[in-house]
TORKOL-4160 file (C-alpha; in steps of 0.2 Angstrom, whole numbers, padded with zeros to 4 digits, m for minus):
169
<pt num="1" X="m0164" Y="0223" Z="m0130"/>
<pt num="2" X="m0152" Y="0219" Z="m0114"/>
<pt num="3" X="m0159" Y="0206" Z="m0103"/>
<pt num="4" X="m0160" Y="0209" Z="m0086"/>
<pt num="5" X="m0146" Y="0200" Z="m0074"/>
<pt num="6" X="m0156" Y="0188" Z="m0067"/>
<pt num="7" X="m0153" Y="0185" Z="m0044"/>
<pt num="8" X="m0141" Y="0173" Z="m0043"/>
<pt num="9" X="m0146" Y="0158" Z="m0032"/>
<pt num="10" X="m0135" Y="0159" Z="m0015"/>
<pt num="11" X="m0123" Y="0149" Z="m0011"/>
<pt num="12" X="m0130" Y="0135" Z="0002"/>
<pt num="13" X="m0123" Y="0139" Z="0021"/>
<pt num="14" X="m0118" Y="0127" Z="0034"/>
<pt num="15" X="m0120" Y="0129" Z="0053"/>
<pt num="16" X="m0108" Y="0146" Z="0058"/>
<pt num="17" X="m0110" Y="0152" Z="0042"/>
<pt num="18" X="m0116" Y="0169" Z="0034"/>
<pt num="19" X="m0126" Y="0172" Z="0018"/>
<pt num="20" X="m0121" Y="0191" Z="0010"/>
<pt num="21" X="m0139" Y="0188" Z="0003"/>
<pt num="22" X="m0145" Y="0189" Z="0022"/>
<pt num="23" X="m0137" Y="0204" Z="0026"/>
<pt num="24" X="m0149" Y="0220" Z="0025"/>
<pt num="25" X="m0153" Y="0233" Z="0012"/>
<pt num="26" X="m0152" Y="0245" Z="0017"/>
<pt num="27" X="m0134" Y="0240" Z="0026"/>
<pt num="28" X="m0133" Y="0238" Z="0044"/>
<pt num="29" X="m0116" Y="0244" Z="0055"/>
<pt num="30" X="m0110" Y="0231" Z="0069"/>
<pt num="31" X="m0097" Y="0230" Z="0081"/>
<pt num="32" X="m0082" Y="0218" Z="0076"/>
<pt num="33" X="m0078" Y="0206" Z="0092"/>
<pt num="34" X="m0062" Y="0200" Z="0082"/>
<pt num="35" X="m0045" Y="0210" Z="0080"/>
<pt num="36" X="m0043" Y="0218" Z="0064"/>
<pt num="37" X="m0026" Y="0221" Z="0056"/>
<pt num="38" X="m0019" Y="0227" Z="0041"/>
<pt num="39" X="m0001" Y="0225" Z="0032"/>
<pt num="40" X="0009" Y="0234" Z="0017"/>
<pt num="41" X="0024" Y="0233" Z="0013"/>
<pt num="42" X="0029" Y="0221" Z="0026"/>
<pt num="43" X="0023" Y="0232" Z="0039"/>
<pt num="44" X="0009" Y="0231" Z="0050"/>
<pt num="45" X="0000" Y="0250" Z="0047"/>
<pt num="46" X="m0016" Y="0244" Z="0056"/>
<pt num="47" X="m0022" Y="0236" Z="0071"/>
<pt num="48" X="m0037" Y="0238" Z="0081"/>
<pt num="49" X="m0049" Y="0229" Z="0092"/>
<pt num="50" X="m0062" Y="0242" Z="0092"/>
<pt num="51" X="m0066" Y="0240" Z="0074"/>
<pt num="52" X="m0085" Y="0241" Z="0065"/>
<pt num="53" X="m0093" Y="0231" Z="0050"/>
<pt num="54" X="m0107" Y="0237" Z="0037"/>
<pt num="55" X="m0116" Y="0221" Z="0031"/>
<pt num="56" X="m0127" Y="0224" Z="0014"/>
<pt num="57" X="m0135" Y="0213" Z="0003"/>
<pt num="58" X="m0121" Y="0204" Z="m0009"/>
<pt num="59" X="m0109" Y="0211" Z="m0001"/>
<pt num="60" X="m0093" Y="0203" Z="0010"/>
<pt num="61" X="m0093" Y="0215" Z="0027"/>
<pt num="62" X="m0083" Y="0231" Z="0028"/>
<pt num="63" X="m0072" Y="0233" Z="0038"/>
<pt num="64" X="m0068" Y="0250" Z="0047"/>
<pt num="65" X="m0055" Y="0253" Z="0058"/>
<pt num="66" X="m0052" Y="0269" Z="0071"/>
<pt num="67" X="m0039" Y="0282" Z="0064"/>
<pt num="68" X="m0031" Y="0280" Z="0082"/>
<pt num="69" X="m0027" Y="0264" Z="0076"/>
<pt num="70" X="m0020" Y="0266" Z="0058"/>
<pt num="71" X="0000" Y="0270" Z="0061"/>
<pt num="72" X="0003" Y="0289" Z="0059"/>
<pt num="73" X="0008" Y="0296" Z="0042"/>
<pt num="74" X="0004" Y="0280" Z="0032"/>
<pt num="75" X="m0011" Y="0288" Z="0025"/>
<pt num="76" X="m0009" Y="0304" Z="0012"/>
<pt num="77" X="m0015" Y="0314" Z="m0002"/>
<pt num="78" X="m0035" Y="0316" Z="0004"/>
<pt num="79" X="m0046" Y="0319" Z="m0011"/>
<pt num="80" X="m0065" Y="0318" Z="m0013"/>
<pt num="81" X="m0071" Y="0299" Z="m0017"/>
<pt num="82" X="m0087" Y="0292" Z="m0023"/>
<pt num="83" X="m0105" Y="0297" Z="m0014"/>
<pt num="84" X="m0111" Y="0281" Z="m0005"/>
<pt num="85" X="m0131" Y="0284" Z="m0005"/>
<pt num="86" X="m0131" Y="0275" Z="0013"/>
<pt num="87" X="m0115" Y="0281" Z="0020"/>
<pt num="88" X="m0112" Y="0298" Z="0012"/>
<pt num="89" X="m0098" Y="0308" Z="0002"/>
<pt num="90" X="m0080" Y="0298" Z="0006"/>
<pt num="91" X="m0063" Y="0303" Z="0005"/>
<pt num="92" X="m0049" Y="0293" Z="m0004"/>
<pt num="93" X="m0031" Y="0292" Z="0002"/>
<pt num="94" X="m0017" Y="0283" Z="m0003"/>
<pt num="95" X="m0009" Y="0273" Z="0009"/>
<pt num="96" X="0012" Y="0271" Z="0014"/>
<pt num="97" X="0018" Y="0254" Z="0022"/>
<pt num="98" X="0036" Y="0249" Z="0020"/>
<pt num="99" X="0043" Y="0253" Z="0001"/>
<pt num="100" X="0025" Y="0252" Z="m0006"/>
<pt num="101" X="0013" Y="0265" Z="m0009"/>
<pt num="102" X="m0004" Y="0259" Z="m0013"/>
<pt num="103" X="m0015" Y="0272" Z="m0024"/>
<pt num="104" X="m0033" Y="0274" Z="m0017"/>
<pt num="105" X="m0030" Y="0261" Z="m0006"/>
<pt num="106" X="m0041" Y="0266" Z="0009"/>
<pt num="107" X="m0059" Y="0279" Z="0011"/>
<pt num="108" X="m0066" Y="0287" Z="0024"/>
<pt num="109" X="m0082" Y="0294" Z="0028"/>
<pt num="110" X="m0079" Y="0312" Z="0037"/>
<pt num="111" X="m0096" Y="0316" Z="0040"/>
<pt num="112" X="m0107" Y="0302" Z="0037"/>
<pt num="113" X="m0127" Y="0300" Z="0036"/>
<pt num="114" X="m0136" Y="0299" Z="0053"/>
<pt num="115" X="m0135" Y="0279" Z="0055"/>
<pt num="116" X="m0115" Y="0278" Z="0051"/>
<pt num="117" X="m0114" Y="0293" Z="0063"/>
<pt num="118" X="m0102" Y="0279" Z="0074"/>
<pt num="119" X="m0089" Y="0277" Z="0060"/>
<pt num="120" X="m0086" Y="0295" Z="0057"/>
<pt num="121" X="m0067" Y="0296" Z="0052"/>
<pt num="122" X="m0062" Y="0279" Z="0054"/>
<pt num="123" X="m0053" Y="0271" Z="0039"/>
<pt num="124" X="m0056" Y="0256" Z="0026"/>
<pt num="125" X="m0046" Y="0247" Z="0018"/>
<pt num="126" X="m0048" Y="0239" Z="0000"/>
<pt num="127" X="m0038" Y="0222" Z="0002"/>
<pt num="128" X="m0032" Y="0219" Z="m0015"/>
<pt num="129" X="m0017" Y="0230" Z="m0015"/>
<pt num="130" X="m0011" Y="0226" Z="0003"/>
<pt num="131" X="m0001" Y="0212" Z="0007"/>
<pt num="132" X="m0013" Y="0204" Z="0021"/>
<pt num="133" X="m0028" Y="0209" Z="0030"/>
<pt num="134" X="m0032" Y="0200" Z="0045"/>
<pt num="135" X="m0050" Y="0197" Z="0055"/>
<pt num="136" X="m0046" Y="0188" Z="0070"/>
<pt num="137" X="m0032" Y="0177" Z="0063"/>
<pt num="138" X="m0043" Y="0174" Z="0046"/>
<pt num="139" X="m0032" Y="0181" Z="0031"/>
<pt num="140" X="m0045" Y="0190" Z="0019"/>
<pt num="141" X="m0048" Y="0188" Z="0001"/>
<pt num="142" X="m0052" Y="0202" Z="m0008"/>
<pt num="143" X="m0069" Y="0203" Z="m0014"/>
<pt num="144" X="m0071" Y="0203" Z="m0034"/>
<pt num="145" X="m0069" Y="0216" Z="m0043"/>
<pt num="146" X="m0059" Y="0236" Z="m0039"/>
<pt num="147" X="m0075" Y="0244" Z="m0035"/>
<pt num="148" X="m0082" Y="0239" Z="m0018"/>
<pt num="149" X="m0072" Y="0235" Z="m0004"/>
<pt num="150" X="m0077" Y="0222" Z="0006"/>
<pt num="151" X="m0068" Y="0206" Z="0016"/>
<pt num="152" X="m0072" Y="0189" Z="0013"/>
<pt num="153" X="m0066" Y="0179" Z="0027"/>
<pt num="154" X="m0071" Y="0160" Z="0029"/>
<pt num="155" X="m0090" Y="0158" Z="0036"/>
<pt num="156" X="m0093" Y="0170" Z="0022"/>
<pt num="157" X="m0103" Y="0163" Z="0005"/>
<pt num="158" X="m0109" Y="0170" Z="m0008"/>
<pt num="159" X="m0111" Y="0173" Z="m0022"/>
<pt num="160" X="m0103" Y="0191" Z="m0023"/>
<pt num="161" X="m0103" Y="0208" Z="m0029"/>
<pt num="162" X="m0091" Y="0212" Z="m0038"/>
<pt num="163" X="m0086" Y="0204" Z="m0053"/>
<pt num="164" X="m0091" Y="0207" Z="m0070"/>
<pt num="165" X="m0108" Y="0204" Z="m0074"/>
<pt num="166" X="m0113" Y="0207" Z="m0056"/>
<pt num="167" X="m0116" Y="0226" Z="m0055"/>
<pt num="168" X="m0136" Y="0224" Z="m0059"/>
<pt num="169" X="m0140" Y="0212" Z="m0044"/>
């Protein structure tokens, strides 16, 4: 018999500091304050200051940035993606920048649920397969794992989601 995957203990948090394990289930969508930008292939394809975050428990933020905002033509191929039980059903797209081309680099959520009404079409990017995201002037690491999408910037801690091991918390 499997044992159950037992709540990790959260990282301890200094003064400025968020705890993923103090964000909300279910998530909560805020304003970002800080310039978001994104970069592939050696070109900046992103940039907005009008971007939002969804915060859930374990989670690093996600980051979603206006379609206004993503450069024209760097995004193709829209197919169905995963059903978020929160946000809704997404859309996957690869993305263009430069010479690279990044397979279901970036989601959207057409027609979200009532509460993510605010980030209807606007576009995420999962961070591993670009060259550099950006919050403010903070470069982002990747949260663990392909499956989720979230940012870790500094100020951030943990643990996270993500790796293996870490699907049952």
């Amino acid at each position: 018999m499997a044992r159950p995957l037992a709540r990790p203990t959260p990282d301890p948090t200094k003064p400025g500091e968020e705890s993923v394990w103090d964000y909300p289930r279910p998530p909560r969508l805020e304003r970002v304050k800080e310039r978001l930008r994104v970069v592939l292939g050696g070109v900046e394809i992103a940039r907005t200051s009008d971007g939002y975050r969804v915060l859930e428990t374990t989670h690093p933020p996600t980051y979603y940035l206006p379609p206004g905002d993503v450069t024209a033509g760097v995004l193709s191929n829209p197919r169905r993606g995963g059903i978020c039980e929160w946000k809704g059903q997404a859309v996957l797209f690869d993305v263009r920048g430069g010479d690279r081309l990044a397979p279901s680099a970036a989601w959207s959520y057409p027609e979200p649920t009532a509460d993510f009404g605010k980030i209807a079409g606007y576009v995420a990017f999962y961070a591993l397969p670009m060259d550099a995201c950006f919050v403010g002037e903070a470069l982002v690491t990747p949260q663990p794992g392909t499956f989720y999408g979230g940012w870790i910037t500094p100020g951030i801690v943990g643990p996270f989601k993500g790796a293996p091991g870490t699907m049952g918390w």
